[in-house]
C-alpha positions as CSV (number, residue, x, y, z in Angstrom):
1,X,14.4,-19.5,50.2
2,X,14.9,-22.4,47.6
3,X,13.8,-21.7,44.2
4,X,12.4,-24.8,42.3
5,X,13.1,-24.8,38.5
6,X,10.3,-26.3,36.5
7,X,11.0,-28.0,33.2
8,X,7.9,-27.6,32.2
9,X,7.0,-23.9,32.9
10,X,10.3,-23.6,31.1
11,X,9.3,-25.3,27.7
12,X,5.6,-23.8,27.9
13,X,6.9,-19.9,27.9
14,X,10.1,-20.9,25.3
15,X,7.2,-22.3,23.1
16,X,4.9,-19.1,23.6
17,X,8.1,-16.7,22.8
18,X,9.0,-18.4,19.9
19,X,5.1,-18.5,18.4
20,X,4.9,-14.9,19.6
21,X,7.8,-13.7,17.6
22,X,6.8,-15.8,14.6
23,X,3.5,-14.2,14.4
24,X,4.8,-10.9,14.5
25,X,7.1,-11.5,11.9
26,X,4.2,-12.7,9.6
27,X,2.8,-10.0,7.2
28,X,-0.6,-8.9,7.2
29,X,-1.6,-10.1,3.1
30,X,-3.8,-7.2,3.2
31,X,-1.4,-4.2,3.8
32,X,-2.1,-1.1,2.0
33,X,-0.6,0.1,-1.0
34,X,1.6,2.7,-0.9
35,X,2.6,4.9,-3.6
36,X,0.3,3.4,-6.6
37,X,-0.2,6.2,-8.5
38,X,2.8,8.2,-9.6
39,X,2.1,11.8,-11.1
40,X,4.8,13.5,-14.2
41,X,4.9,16.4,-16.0
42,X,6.6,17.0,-19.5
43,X,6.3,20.8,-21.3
44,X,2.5,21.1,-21.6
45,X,1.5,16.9,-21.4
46,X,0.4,16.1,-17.3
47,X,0.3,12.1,-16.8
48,X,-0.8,9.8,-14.2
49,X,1.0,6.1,-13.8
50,X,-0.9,3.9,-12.0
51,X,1.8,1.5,-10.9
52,X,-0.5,-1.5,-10.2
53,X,-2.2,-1.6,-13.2
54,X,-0.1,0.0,-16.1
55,X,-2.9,2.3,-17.3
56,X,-1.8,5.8,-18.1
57,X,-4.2,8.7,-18.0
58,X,-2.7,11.6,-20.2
59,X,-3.6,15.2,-20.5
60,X,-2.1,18.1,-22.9
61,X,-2.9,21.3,-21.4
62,X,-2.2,24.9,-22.3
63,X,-2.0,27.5,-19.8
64,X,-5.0,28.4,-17.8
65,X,-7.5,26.0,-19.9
66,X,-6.6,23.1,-17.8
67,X,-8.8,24.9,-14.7
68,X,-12.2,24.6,-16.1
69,X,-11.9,21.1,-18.0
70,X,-13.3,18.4,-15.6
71,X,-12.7,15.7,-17.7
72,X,-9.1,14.7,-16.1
73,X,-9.9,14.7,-13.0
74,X,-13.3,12.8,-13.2
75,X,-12.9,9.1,-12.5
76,X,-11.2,6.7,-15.2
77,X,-12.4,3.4,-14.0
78,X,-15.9,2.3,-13.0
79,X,-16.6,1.9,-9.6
80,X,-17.1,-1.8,-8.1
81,X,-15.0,-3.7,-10.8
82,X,-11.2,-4.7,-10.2
């Protein structure tokens, strides 16, 4: 049986490898961020970093008081603005 090799075919799946592998290498610009928010502890001070934009939320707390305050963990930013 004689095998024919065609140029063509050859160039067409080279090209379709090469654009494959390219686009798999491209990153998403959406991707998700991971580890924003970074938490700390110091004595009796809690914070929360977050990393993207540089605000600090800080909260001195004495022992068992912290449980019934609602005020750190109620939202710091309003919603729908960026």
């Amino acid at each position: 049986m004689k095998t024919m090799f065609d140029l063509r075919s050859f160039f067409i799946g080279a090209a379709l490898t090469v654009f494959v592998v390219f686009a798999l290498g491209v990153s998403p610009s959406h991707s998700p961020q991971v580890d924003r928010f970074r938490f700390g502890a110091s004595g009796s001070h809690v914070f929360v970093i977050d990393t993207a934009t540089g605000q600090v939320w800080g909260k001195y707390v004495t022992p068992r008081q912290d449980l019934t305050s609602q005020e750190f963990m109620s939202p710091q930013l309003p919603l729908g603005k960026k």
